[in-house]
N, CA and C of each residue as an Amber inpcrd file, in Angstrom:
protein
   495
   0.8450000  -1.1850000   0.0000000   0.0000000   0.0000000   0.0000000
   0.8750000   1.2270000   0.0000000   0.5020000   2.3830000  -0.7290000
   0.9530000   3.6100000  -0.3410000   1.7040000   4.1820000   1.0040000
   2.7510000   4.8630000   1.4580000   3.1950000   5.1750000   2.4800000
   2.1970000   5.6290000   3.3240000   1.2520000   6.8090000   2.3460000
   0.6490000   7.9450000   3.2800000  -0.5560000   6.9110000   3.6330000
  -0.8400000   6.0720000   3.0600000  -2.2620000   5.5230000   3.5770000
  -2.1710000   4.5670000   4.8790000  -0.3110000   3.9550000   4.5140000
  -0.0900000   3.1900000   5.7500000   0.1660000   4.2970000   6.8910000
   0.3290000   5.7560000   6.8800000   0.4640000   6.6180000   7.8920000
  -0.6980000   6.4890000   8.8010000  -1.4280000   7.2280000   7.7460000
  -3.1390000   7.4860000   8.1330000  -3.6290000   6.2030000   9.0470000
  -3.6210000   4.8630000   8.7030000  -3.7490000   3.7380000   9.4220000
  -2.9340000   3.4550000  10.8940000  -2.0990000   3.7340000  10.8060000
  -1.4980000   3.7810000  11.9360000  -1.5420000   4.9190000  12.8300000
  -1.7830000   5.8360000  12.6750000  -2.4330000   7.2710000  13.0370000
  -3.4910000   6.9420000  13.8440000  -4.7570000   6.3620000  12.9290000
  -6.2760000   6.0280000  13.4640000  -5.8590000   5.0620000  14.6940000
  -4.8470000   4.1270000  14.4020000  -5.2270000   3.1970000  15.7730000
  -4.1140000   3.5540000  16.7390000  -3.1950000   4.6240000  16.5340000
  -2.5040000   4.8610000  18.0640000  -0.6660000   4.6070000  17.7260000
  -0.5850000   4.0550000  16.7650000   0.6550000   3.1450000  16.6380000
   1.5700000   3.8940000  15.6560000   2.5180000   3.4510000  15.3980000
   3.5500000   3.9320000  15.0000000   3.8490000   3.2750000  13.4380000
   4.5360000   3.5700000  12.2070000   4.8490000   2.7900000  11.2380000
   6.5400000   2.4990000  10.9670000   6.5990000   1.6460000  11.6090000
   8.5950000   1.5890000  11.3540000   8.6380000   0.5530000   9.8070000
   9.8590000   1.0050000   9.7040000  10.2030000   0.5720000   8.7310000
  10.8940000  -1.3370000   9.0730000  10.9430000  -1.9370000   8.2900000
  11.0450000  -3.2580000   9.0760000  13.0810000  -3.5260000   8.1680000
  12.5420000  -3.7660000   6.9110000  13.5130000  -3.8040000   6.0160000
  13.4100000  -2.8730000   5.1160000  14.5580000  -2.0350000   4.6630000
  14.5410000  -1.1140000   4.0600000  14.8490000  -1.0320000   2.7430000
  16.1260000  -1.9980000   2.7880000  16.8660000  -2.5110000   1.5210000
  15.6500000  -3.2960000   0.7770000  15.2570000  -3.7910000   1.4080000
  13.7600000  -4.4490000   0.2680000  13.4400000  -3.8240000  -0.8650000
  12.9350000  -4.5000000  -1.4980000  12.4110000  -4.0610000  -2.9140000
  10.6870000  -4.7530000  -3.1780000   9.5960000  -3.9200000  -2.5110000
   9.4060000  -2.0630000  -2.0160000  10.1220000  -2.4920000  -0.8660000
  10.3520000  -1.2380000   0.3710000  10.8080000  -1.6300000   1.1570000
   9.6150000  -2.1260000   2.2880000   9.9330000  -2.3560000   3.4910000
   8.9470000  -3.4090000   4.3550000   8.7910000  -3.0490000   5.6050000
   7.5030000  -2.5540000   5.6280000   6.9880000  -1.3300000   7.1830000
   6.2170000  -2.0590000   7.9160000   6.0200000  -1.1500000   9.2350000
   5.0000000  -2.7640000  10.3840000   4.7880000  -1.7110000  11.1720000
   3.5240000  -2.1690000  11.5160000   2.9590000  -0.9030000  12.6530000
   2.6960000  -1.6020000  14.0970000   3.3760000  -0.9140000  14.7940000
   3.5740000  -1.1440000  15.8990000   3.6990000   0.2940000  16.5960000
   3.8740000  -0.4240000  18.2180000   4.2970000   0.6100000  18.6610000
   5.4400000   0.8110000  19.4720000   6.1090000   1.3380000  18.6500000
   7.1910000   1.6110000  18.2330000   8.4520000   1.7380000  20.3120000
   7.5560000   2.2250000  20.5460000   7.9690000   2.5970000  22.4270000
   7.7860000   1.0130000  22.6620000   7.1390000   0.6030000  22.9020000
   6.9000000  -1.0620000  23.7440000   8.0330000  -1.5240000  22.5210000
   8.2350000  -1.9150000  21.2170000   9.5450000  -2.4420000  20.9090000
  10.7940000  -2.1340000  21.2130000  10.8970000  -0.8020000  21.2850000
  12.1600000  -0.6540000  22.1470000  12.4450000  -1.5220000  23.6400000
  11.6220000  -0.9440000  24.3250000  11.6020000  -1.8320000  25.5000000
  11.6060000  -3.1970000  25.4200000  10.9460000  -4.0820000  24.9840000
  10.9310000  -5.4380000  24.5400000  12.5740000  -5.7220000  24.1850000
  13.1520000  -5.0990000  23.3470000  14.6220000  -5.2390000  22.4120000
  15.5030000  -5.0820000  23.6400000  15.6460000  -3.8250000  24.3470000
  16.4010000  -3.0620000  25.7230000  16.0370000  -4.7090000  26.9420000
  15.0480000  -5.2070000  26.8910000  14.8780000  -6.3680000  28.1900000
  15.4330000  -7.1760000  27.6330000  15.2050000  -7.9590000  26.0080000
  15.8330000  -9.0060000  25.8080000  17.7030000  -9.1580000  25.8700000
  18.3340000  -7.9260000  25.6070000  19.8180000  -7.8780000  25.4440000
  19.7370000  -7.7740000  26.6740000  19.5700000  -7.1830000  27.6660000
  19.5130000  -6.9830000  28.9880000  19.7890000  -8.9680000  29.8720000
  18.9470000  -9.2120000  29.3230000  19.0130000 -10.6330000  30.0660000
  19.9000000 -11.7030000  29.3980000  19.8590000 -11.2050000  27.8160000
  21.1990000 -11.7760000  27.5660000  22.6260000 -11.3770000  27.9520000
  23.0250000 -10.2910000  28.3090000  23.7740000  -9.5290000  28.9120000
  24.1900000 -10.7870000  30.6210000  22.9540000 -10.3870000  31.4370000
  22.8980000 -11.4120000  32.6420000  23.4090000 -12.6800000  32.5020000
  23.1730000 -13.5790000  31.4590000  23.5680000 -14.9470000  30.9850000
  24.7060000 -15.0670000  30.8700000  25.5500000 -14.1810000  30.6220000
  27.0080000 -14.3470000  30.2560000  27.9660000 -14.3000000  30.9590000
  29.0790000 -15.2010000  31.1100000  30.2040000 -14.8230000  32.9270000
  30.8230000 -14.3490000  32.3940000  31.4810000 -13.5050000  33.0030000
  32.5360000 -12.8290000  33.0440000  34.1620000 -13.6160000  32.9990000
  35.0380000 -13.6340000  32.7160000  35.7270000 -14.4920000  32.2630000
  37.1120000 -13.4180000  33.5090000  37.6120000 -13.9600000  34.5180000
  38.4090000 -13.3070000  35.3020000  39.4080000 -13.7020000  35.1700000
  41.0260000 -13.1500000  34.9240000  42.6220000 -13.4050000  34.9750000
  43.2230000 -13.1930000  36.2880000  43.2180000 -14.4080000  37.1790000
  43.7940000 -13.8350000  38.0410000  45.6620000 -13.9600000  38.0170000
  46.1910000 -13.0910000  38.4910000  47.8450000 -13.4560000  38.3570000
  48.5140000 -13.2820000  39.5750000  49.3400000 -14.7730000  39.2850000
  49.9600000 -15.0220000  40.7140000  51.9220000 -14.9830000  40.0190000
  52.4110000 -14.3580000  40.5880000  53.5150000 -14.0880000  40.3440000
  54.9410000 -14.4550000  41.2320000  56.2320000 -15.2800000  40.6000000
  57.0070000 -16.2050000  41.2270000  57.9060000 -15.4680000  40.7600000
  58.9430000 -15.5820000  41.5600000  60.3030000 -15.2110000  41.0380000
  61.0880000 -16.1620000  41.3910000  62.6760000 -16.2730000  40.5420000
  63.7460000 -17.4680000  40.4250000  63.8810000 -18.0840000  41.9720000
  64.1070000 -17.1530000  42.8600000  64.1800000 -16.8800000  44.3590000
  63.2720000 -17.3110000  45.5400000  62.3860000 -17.5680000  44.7790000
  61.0080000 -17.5870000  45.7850000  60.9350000 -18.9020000  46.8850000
  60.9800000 -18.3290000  47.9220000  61.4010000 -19.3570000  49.2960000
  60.0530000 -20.8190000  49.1540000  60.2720000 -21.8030000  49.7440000
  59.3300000 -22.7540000  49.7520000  58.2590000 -22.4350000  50.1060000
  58.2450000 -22.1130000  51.8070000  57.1080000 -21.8540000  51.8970000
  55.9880000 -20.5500000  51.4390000  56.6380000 -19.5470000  50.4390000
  55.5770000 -18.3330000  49.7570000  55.2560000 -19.4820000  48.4730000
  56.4570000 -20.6120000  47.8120000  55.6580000 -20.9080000  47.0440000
  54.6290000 -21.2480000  47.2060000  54.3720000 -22.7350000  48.3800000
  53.2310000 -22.9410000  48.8150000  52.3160000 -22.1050000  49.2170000
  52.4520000 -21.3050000  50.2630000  51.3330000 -20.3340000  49.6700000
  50.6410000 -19.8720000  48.7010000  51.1530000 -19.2410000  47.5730000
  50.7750000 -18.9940000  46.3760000  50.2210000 -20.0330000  45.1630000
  50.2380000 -21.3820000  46.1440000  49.9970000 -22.4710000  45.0780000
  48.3300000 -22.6050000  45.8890000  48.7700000 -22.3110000  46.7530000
  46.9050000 -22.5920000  47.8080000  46.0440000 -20.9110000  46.7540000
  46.7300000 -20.0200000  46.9170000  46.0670000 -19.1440000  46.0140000
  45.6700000 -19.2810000  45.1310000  45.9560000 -20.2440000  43.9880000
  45.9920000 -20.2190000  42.8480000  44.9320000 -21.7250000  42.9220000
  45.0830000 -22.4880000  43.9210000  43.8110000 -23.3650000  43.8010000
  42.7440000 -22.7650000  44.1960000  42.1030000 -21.9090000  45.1460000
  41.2500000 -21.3110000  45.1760000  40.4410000 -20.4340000  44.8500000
  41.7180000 -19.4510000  43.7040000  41.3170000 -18.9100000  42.3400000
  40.4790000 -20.1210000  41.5330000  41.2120000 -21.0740000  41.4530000
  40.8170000 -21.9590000  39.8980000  38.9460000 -22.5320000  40.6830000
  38.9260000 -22.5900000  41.5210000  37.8700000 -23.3950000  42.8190000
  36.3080000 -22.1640000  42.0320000  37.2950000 -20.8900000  42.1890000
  36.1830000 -19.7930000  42.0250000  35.8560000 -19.5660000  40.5480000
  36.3740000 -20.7490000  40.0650000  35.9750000 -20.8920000  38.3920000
  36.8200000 -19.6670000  37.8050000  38.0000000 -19.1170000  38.3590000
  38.8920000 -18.2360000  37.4770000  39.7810000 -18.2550000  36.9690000
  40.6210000 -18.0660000  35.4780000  41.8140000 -18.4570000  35.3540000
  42.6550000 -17.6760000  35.8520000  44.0280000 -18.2660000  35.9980000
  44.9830000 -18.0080000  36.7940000  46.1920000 -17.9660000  35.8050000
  47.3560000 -16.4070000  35.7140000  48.0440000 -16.5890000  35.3670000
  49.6510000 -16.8440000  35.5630000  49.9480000 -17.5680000  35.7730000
  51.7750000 -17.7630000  36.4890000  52.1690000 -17.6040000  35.9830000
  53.5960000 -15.8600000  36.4950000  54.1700000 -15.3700000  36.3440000
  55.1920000 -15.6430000  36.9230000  56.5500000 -15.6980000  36.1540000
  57.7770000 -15.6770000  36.4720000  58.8610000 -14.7980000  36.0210000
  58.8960000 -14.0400000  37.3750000  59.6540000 -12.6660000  37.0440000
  60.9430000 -12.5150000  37.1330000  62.1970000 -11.8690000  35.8490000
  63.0480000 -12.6740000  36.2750000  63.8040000 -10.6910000  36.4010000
  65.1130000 -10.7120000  37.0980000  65.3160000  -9.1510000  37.1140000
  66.8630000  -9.5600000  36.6610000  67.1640000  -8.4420000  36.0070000
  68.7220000  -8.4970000  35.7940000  69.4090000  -9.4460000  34.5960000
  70.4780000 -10.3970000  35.5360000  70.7400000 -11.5000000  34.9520000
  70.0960000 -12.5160000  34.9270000  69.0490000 -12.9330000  35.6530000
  68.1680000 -13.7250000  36.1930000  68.0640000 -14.5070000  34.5830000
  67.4130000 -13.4560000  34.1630000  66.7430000 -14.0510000  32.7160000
  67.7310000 -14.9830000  31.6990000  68.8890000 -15.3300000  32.0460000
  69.6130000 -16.1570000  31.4320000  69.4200000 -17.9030000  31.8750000
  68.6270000 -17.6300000  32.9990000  68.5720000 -18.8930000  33.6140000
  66.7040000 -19.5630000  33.1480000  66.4200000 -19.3790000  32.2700000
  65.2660000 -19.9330000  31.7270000  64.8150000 -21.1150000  32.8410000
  65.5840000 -22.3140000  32.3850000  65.2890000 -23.3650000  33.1190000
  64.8590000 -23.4180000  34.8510000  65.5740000 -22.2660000  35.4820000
  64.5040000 -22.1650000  36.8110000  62.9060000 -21.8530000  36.4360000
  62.5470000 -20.7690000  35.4430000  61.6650000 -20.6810000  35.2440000
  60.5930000 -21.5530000  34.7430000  61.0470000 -22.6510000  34.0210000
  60.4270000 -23.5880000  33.7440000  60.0400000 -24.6360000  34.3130000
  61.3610000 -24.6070000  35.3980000  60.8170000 -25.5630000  36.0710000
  59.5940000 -25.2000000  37.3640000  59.9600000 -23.8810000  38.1630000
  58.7440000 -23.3760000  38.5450000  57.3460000 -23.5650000  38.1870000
  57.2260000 -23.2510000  36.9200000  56.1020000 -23.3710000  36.4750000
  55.3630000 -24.9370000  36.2850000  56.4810000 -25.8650000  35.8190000
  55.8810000 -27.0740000  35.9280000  55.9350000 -27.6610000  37.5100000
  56.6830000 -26.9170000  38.5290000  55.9400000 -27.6090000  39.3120000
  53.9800000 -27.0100000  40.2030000  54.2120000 -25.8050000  39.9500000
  52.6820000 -25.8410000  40.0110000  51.8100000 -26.5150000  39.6100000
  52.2690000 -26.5450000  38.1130000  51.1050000 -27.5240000  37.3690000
  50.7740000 -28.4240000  38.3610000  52.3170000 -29.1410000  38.2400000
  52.5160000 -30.6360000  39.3850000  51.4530000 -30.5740000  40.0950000
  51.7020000 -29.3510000  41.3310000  51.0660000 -29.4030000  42.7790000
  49.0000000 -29.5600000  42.2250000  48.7580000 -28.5420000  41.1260000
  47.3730000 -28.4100000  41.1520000  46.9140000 -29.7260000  41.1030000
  48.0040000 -30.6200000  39.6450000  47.2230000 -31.4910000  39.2610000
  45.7450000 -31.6060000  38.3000000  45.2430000 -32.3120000  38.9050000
  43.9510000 -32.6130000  37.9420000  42.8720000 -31.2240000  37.9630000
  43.1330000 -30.2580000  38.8420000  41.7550000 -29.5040000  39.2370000
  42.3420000 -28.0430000  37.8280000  43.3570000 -28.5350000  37.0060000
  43.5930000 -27.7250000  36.0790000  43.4230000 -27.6350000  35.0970000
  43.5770000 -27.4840000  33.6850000  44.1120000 -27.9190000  32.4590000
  44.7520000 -26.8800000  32.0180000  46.0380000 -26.7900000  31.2260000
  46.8060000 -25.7390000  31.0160000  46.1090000 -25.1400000  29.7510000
  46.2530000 -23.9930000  29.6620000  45.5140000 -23.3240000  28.4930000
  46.9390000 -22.5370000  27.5990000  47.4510000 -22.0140000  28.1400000
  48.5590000 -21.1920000  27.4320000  49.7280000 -22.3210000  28.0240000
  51.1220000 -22.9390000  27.3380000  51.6820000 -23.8070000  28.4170000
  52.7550000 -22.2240000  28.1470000  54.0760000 -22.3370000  28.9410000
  55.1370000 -21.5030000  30.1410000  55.7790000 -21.2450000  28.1310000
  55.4310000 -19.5970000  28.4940000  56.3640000 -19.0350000  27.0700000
  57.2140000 -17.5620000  27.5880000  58.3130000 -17.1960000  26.9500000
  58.2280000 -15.9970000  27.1100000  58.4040000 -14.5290000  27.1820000
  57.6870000 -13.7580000  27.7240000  57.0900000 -12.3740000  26.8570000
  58.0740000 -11.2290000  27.9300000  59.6570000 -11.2220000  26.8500000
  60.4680000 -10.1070000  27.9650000  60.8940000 -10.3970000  28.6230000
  61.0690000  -9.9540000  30.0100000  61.5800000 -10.4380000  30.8570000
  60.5620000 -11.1520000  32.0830000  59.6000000 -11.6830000  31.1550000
  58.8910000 -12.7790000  32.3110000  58.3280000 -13.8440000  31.7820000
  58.0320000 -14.4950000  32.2280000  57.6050000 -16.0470000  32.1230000
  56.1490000 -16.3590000  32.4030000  55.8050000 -16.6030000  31.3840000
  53.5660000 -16.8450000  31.3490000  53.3910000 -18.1030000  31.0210000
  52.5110000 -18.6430000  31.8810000  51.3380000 -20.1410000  31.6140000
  50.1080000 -19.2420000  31.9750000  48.9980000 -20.0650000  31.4740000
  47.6380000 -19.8260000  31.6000000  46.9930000 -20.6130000  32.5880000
  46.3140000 -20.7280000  33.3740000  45.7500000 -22.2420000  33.7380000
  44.3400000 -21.9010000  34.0840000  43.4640000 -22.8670000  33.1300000
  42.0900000 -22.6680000  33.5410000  41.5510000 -23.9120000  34.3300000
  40.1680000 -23.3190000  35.2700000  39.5730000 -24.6550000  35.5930000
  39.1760000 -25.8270000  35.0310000  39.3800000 -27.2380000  35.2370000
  38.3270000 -27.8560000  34.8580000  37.0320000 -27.8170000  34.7030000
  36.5920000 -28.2530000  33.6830000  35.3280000 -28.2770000  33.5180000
  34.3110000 -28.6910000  34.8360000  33.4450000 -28.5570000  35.3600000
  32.6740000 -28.9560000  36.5060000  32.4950000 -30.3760000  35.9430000
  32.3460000 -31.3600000  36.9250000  31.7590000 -32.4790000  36.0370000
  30.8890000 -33.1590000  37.1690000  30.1080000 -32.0960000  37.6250000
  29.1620000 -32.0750000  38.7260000  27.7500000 -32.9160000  38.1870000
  27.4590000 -33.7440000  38.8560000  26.1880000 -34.2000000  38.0310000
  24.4460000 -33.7610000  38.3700000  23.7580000 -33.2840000  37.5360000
  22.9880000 -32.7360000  38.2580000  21.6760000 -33.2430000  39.0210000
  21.2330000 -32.4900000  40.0540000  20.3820000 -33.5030000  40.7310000
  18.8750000 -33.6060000  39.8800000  18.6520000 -34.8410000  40.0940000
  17.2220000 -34.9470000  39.0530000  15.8820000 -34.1690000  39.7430000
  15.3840000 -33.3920000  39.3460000  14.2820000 -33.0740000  40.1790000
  13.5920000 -33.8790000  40.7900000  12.9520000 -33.4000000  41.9600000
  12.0720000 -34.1590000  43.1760000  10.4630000 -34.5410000  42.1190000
  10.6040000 -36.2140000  42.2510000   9.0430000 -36.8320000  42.0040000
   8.2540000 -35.8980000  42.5400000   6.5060000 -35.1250000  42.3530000
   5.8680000 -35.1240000  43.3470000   4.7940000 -36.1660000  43.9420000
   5.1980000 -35.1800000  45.0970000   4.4130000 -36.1180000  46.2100000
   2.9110000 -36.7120000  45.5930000   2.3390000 -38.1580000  45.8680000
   1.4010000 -38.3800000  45.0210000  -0.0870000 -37.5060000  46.1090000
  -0.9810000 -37.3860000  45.6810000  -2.3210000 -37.0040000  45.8590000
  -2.8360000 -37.7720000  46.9930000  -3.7360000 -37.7650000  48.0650000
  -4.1260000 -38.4430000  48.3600000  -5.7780000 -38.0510000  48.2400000
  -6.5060000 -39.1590000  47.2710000  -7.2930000 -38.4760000  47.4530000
  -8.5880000 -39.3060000  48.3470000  -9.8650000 -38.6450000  48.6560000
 -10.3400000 -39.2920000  49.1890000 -11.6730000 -39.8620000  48.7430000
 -12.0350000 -41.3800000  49.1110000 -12.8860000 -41.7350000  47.7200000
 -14.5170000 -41.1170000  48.0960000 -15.0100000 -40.7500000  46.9620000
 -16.5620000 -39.9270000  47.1620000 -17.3760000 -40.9030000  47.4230000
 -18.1990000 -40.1490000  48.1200000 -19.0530000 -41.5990000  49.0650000
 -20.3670000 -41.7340000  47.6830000 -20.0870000 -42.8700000  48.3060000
 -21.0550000 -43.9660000  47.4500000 -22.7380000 -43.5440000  47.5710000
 -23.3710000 -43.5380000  46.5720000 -24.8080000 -42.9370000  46.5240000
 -25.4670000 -43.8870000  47.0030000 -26.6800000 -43.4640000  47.7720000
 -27.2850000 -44.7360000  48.4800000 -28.8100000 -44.8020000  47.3780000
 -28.8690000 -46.0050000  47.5790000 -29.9300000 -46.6680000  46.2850000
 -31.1710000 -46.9290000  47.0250000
């Protein structure tokens, strides 16, 4: 139909005429109203927005030097990062001459792996960028099983009394 007649129509009942597709060939209008689609569009990204995690880096950082017991510490950090579903990045910082000695750094890093074990999987393995030393390590997957919903409870019902004859 004509533009102006689809105006006039949408006029009479309150509503709005948007254009739907434009590039069309005619192009392709819809009457609505135009305020409630916005809103409708603004709630749906909105809750898709909500659906989505956030993806967190946490970084735990070692140097060539680092006494036993801060490693251990920092290895309990880094499991309780991974626990909180976050990845974790190990850093190995080297200063000076340090950085000629790679192989401390490597081996650092594989022994974390070591310590996490299974509650890991390496995502980036030990490369590196300058004068420091990066692995990635993300959580395992959950492999939580889920609980089946509760049967309901059956009815009890009670039987209707019998008609007397």
């Amino acid at each position: 139909m004509p533009p102006h007649q689809a105006i006039r129509i949408a006029e009479e009942r309150g509503l709005d005429l948007v254009e739907v597709a434009g590039n069309a060939n005619p192009p392709v209008c819809r009457i609505m109203d135009y305020g409630k689609y916005k809103f409708m569009e603004a709630k749906r990204e909105h809750a898709a927005r909500a659906k989505q995690k956030n993806i967190v880096i946490k970084e735990v950082k070692f140097r060539p030097k680092t006494d036993d017991h801060d490693f251990d510490f920092k290895v309990k950090h880094i499991l309780r990062f991974l626990e909180e579903e976050d990845k974790v990045k190990v850093v190995v910082m080297f200063r000076g001459r340090e950085v000629v000695h790679r192989d401390i750094g490597y081996r650092i890093i594989e022994e974390v792996i070591h310590r996490i074990g299974e509650k890991a999987i390496v995502e980036k393995p030990a490369g590196i960028d300058g004068r420091d030393m990066h692995a990635i390590l993300a959580p395992r997957p959950s492999e939580i099983p889920k609980q089946p919903k509760k049967p309901k409870a059956p009815s009890i019902e009670t039987p209707a009394p019998e008609a007397q004859h």
